[in-house]
C-alpha positions as CSV (number, residue, x, y, z in Angstrom):
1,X,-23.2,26.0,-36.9
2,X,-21.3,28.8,-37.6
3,X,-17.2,29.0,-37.0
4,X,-15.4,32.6,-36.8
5,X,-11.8,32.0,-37.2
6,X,-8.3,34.2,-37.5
7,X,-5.7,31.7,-37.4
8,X,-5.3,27.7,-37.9
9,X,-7.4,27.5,-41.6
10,X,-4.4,29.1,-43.9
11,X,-1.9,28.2,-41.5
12,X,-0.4,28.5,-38.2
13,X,2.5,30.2,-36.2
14,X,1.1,29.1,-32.4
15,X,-0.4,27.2,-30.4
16,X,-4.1,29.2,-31.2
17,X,-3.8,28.1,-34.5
18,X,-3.0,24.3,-33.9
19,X,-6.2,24.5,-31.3
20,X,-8.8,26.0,-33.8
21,X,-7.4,23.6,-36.3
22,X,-7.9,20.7,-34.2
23,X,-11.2,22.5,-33.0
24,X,-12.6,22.5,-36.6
25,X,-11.5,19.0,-37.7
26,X,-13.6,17.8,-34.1
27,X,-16.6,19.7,-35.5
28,X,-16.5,17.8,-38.8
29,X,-15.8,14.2,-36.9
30,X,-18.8,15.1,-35.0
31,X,-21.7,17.5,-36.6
32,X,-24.0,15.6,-39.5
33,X,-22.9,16.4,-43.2
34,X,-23.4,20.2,-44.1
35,X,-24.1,21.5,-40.9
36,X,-21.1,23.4,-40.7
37,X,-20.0,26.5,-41.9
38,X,-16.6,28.4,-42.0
39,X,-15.8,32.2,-41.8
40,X,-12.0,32.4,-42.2
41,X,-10.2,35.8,-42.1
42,X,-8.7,35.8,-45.2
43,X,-4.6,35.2,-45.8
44,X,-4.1,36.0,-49.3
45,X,-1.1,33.7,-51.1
46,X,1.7,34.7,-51.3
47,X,1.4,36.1,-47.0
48,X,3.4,35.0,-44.9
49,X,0.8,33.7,-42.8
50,X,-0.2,31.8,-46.1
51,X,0.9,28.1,-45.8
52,X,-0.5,26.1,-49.3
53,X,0.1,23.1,-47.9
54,X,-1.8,23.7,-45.0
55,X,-4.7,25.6,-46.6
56,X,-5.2,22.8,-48.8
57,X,-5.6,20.4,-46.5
58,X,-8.1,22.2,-44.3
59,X,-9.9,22.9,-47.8
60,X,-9.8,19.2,-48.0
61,X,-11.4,18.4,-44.9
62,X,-14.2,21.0,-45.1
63,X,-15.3,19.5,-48.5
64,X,-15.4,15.8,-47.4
65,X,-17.8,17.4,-44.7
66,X,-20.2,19.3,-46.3
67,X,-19.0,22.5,-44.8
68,X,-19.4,25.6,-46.0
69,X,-16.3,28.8,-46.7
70,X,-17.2,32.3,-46.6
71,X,-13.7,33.9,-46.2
72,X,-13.8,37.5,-45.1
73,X,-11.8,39.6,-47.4
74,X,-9.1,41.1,-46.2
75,X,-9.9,40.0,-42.8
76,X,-6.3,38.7,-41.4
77,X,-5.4,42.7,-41.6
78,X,-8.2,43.2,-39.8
79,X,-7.1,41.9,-36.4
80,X,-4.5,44.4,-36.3
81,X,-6.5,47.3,-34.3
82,X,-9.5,47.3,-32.7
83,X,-10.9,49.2,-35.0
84,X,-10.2,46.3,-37.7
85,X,-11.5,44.3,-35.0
86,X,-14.7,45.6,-34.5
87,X,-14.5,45.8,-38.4
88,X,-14.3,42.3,-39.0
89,X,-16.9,40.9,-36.3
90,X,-19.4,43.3,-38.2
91,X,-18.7,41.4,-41.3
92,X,-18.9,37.8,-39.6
93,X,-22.0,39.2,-38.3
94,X,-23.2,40.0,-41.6
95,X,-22.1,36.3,-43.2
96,X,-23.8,34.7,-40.4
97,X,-27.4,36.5,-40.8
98,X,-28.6,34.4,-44.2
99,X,-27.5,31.6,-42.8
100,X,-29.1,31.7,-39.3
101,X,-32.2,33.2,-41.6
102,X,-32.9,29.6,-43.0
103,X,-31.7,27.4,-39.9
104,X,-33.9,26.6,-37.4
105,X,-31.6,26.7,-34.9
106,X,-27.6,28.8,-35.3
107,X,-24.7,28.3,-33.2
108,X,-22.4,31.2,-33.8
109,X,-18.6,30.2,-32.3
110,X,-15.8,32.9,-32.4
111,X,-12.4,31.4,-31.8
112,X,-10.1,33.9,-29.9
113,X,-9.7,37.4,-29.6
114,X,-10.6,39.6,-32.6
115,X,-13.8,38.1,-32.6
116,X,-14.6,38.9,-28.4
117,X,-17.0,41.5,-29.9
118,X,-19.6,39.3,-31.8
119,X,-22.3,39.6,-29.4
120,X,-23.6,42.9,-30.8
121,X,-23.1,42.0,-34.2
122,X,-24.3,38.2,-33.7
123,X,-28.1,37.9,-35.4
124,X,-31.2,37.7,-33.3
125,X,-32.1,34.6,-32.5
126,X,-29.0,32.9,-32.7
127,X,-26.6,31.1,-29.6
128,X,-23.1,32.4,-29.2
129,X,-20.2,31.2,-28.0
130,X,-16.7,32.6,-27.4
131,X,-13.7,31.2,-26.6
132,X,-10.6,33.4,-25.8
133,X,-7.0,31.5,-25.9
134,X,-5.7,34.7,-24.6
135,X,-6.9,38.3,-23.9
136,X,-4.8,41.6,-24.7
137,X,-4.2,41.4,-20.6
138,X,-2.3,38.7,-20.7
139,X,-0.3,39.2,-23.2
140,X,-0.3,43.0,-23.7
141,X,-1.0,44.6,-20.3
142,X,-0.3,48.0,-22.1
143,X,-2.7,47.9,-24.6
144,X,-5.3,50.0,-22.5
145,X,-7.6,50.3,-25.4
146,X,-7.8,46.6,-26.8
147,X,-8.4,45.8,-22.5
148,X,-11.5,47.9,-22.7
149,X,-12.7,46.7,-26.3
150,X,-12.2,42.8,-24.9
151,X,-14.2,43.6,-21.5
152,X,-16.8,45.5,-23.6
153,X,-17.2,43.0,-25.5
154,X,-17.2,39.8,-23.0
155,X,-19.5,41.7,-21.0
156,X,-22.3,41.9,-24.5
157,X,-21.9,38.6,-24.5
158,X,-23.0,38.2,-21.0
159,X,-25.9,40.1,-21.4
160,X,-27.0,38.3,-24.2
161,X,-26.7,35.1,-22.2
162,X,-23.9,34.0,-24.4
163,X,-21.3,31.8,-23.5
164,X,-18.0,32.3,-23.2
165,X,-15.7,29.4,-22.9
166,X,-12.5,28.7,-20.4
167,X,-9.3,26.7,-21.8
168,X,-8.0,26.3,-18.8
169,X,-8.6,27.0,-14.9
170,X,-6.4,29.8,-15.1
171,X,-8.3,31.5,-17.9
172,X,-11.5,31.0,-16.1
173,X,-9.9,32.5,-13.0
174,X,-8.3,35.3,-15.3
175,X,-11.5,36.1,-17.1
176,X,-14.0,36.4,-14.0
177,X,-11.0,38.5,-11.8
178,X,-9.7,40.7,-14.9
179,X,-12.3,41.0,-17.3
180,X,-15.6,40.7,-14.7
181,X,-16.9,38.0,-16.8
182,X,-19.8,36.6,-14.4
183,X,-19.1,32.8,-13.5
184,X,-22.4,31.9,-14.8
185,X,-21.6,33.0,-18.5
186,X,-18.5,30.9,-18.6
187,X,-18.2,27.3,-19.4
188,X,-14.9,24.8,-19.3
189,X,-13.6,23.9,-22.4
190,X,-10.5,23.2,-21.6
191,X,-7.7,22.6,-24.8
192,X,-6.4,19.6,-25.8
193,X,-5.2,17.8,-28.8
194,X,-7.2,15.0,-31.4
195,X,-5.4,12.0,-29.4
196,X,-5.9,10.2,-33.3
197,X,-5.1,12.9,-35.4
198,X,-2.9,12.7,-38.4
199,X,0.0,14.6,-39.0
200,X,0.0,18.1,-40.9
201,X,3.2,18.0,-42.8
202,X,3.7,13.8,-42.6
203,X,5.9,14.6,-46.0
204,X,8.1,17.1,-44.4
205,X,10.5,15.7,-42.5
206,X,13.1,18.1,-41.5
207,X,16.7,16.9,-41.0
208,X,17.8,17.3,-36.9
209,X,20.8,20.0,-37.1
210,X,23.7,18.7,-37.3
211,X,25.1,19.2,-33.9
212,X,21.5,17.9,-32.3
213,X,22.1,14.6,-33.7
214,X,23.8,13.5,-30.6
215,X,21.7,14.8,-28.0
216,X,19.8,17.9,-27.8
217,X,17.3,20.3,-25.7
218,X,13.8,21.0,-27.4
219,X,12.1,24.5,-27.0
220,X,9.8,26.2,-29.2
221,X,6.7,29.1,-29.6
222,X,7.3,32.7,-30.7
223,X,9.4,35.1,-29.8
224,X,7.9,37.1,-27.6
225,X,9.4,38.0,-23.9
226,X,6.2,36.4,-22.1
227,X,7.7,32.7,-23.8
228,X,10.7,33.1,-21.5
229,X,13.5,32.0,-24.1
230,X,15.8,34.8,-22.2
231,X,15.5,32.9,-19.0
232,X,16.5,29.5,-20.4
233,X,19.4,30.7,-22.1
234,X,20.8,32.6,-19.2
235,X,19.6,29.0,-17.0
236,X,21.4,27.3,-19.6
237,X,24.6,29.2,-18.9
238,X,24.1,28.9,-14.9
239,X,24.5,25.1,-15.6
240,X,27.7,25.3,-18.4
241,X,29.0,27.7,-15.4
242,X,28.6,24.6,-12.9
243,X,30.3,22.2,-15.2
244,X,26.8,20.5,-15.8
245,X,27.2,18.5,-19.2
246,X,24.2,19.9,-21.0
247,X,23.0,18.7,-25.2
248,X,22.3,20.9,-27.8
249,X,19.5,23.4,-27.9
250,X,17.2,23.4,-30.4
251,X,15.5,26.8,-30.1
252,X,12.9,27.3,-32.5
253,X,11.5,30.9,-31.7
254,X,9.5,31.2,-34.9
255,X,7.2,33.8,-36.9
256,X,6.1,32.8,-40.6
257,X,8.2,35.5,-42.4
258,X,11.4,35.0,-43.6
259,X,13.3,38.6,-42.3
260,X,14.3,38.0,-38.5
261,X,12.9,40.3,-36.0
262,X,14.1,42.4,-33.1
263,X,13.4,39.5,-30.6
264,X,15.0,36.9,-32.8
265,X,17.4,39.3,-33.1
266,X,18.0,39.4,-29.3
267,X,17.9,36.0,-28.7
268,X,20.7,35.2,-31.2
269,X,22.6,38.1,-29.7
270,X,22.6,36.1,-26.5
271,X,23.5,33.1,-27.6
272,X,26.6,34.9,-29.2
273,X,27.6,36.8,-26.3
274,X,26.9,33.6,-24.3
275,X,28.9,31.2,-25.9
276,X,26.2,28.8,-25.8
277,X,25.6,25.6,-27.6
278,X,22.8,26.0,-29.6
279,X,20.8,26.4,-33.1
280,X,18.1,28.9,-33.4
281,X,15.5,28.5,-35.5
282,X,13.6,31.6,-37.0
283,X,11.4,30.5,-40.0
284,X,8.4,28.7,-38.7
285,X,7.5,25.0,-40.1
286,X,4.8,23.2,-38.9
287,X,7.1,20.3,-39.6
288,X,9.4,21.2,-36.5
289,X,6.9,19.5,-34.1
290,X,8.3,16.1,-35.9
291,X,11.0,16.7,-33.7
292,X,9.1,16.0,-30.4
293,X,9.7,11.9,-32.2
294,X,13.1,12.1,-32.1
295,X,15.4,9.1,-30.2
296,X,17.9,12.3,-29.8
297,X,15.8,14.3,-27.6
298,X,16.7,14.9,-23.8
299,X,14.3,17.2,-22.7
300,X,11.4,19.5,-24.0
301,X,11.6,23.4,-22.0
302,X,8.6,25.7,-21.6
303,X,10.4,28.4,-20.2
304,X,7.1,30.8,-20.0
305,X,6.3,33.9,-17.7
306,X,2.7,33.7,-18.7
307,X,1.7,30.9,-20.6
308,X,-3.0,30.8,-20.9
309,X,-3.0,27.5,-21.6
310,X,0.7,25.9,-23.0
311,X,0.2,23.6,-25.9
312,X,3.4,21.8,-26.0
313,X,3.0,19.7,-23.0
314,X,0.7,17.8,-24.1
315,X,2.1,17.4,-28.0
316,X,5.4,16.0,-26.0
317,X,2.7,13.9,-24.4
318,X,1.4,12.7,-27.2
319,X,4.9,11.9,-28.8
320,X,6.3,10.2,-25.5
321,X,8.8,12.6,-25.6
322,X,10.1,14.0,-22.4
323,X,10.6,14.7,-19.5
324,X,8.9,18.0,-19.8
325,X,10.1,20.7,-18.1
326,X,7.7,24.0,-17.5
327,X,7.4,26.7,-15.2
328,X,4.7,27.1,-13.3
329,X,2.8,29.9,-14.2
330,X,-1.1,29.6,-16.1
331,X,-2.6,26.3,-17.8
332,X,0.9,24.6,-18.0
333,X,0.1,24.1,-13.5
334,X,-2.5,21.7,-14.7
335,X,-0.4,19.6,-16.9
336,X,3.4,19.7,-15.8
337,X,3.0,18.3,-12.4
338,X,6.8,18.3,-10.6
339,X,7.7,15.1,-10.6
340,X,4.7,13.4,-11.1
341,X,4.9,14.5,-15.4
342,X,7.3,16.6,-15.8
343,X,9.5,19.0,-14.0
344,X,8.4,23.0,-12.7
345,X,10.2,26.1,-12.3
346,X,9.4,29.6,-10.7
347,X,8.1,31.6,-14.0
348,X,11.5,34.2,-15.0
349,X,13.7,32.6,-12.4
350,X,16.6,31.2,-15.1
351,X,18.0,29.5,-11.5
352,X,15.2,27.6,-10.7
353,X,15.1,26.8,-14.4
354,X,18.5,25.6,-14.6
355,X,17.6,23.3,-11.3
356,X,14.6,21.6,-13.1
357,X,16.6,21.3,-16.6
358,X,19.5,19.2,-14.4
359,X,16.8,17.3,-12.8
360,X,15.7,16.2,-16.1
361,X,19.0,15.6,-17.4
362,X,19.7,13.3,-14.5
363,X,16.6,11.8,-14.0
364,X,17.1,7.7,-13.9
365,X,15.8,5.6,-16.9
366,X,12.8,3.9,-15.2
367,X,11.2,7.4,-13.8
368,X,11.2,8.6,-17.2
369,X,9.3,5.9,-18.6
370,X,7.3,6.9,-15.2
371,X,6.9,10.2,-16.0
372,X,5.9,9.6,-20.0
373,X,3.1,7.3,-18.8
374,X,1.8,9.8,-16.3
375,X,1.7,12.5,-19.1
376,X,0.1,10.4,-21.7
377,X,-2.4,9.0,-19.2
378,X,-3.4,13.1,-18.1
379,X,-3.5,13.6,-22.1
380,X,-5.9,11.0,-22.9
381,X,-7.9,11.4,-19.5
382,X,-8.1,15.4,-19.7
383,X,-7.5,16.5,-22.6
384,X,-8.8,14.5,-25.1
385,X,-10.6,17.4,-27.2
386,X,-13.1,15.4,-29.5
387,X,-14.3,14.5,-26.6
388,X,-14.6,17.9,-24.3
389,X,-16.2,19.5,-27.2
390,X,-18.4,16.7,-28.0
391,X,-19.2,17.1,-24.4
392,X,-19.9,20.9,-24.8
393,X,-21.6,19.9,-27.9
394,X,-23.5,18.1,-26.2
395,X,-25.1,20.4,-23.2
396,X,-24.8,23.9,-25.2
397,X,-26.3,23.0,-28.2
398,X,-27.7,18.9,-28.8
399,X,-29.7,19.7,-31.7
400,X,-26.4,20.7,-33.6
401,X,-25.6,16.4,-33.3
402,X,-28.8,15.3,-34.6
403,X,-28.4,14.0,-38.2
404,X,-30.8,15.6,-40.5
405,X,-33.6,13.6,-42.5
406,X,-32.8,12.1,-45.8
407,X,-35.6,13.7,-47.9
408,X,-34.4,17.7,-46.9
409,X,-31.2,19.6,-46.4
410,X,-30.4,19.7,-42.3
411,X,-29.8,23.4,-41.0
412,X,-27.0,24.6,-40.5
């Protein structure tokens, strides 16, 4: 089995790259010794996208597997264009041809979008899978030329009888109404967290800013207008203005480089102008999800306008942090249910934001013990991901499972 990957083996600055890490520590839980082997696009030290600590821990993981690490030079600057793109699935194709040559059986997986154009690339003989977190459509609706390069691709894959698979029921609504994607080439694989899965930094523990201590407001991703950060400020403000008593926000809008960009920019801009009470965060940590523990926290807030799938539900889940609120817009409609785990919003209505923040705030001890149950009982029943890709495992390719004989080396 062959993994393609851009983000989540050197590090991680979103969600994607928390998924394909948890994705590839599944795949060594549940594949026999040596079957597995990683392309990475390569994040040179010294990157920002470069975490040490990180890397080396994934190395770690790899090795006590078996797996194999063919690192693609140059590749992370690959995913830049399409050209780079196209580039780098040509050189994942390459990789993967010597390996499917002495395998039996090959299972090529691509995780997320520079790799949607595998299928011409991908060696004869061999099973591919794709699985798209996002698509340029969703989260660049301009980007008329990466559109056509995604649908060109997907539809390769199609033809090829390749699979392509759906994190949520909104992305397999999205891909067969936007990208044509035929419903017969697309199979659920919906995300989800390693419900026993160790922490990535349990070392680095940051200190709770100082003026969090006694209370605070969680919200966190990058900073990128479709996360909605605008809107909870601005709802924030619609609830000082109505002499609601709100905590501290804690709003980590993170990249992994150092130098603060023009939407970090603009958010702090707004805070100013706002008067608000609240610390933003611009470096990224992976250590900042330690947070989601804290006794101080009030409330989580996914404030997004388009959100594929929404991650931080379910880590909140997981922590038995809450309540949760969302808006409801993409995956988090399957896993922030109003009032049954959390609370919803219109998507880039800071109104009905503000209305589902005070609902939180005010929400009565034993319903949040109510609604923390609900959302770890949704985690472990729906999203428990060594078990949905066991499950895909499973039906897409079963010979992958089946532990090689003693005497000779398994394929892999």
């Amino acid at each position: 089995m062959i993994v393609a990957l851009h983000e989540g083996f050197y590090g991680a600055s979103s969600g994607s790259g928390f998924s394909n890490r948890a994705f590839l520590t599944a795949l060594t839980r549940l594949l026999p010794p040596g079957r597995l082997t990683v392309v990475p696009a390569h994040i040179p030290a010294g990157h920002p996208g470069h975490d040490r600590q990180w890397a080396a821990q994934v190395h770690r993981m790899l090795d006590a597997a078996g797996a194999e690490i063919l690192p693609i030079p140059n590749g992370h600057a690959l995913t830049d264009s399409v050209r780079g793109s196209e580039n780098l699935c040509g050189l994942v194709g390459e990789e993967s041809d010597p390996i499917a040559a002495r395998s039996d059986r090959c299972l090529l997986i691509g995780l997320d979008v520079p790799f949607l154009g595998l299928a011409p690339y991908t060696p004869k003989g061999v099973d591919l899978l794709l699985v798209p977190r996002s698509t340029a459509a969703l989260a660049h609706p301009e980007d008329k030329e990466r559109i056509r390069w995604e649908r060109a691709g997907l539809a390769s894959a199609a033809n090829r009888g390749s699979r392509i698979g759906a994190i949520s029921r909104h992305m397999n609504e999205h891909l067969k109404l936007t990208y044509k994607v035929p419903a017969t080439a697309i199979v659920d694989l919906p995300n989800g967290l390693l419900l026993q899965e160790e922490p990535h930094h349990p070392a680095a523990i940051l200190p709770l800013p100082l003026r969090a201590r006694g209370g605070f407001l969680f919200a966190l991703g990058r900073p990128v207008p479709e996360k909605g950060f605008q809107d909870l400020l601005y709802a924030l403000q619609i609830l000082r203005d109505q002499h609601v008593r709100v905590p501290h926000l804690v709003l980590a809008a993170t990249t992994p480089g150092q130098r603060e960009n023009r939407d970090q920019a603009h958010l702090a801009s707004t805070i100013g102008e706002l008067g608000l009470d609240a610390t933003l965060l611009t470096h990224f940590s992976p250590a900042i999800r330690s947070w989601l523990h804290s006794p101080a926290l009030r409330a989580v807030v996914v404030p997004s306008r388009k959100e594929p799938f929404g991650r931080i539900p379910l880590e909140a889940f997981a922590a038995q942090a809450g309540p949760v609120v969302a808006t409801r817009t993409g995956g988090l409609l399957q896993t922030v249910l109003e009032g049954q785990t959390g609370f919803s919003a219109a998507p880039g209505d800071p109104t009905s934001l503000a209305a589902a923040i005070q609902r939180a705030l005010t929400v009565m001890p034993r319903d949040r013990i109510r609604l923390v149950r609900a959302g770890t009982a949704l985690l472990t029943q729906r999203h428990d991901y060594l078990a949905t890709i066991g499950s895909l495992l499973a039906e897409q390719a079963p010979w992958a499972l089946v532990p090689a004989p003693a005497t000779i080396g398994g394929p892999r």
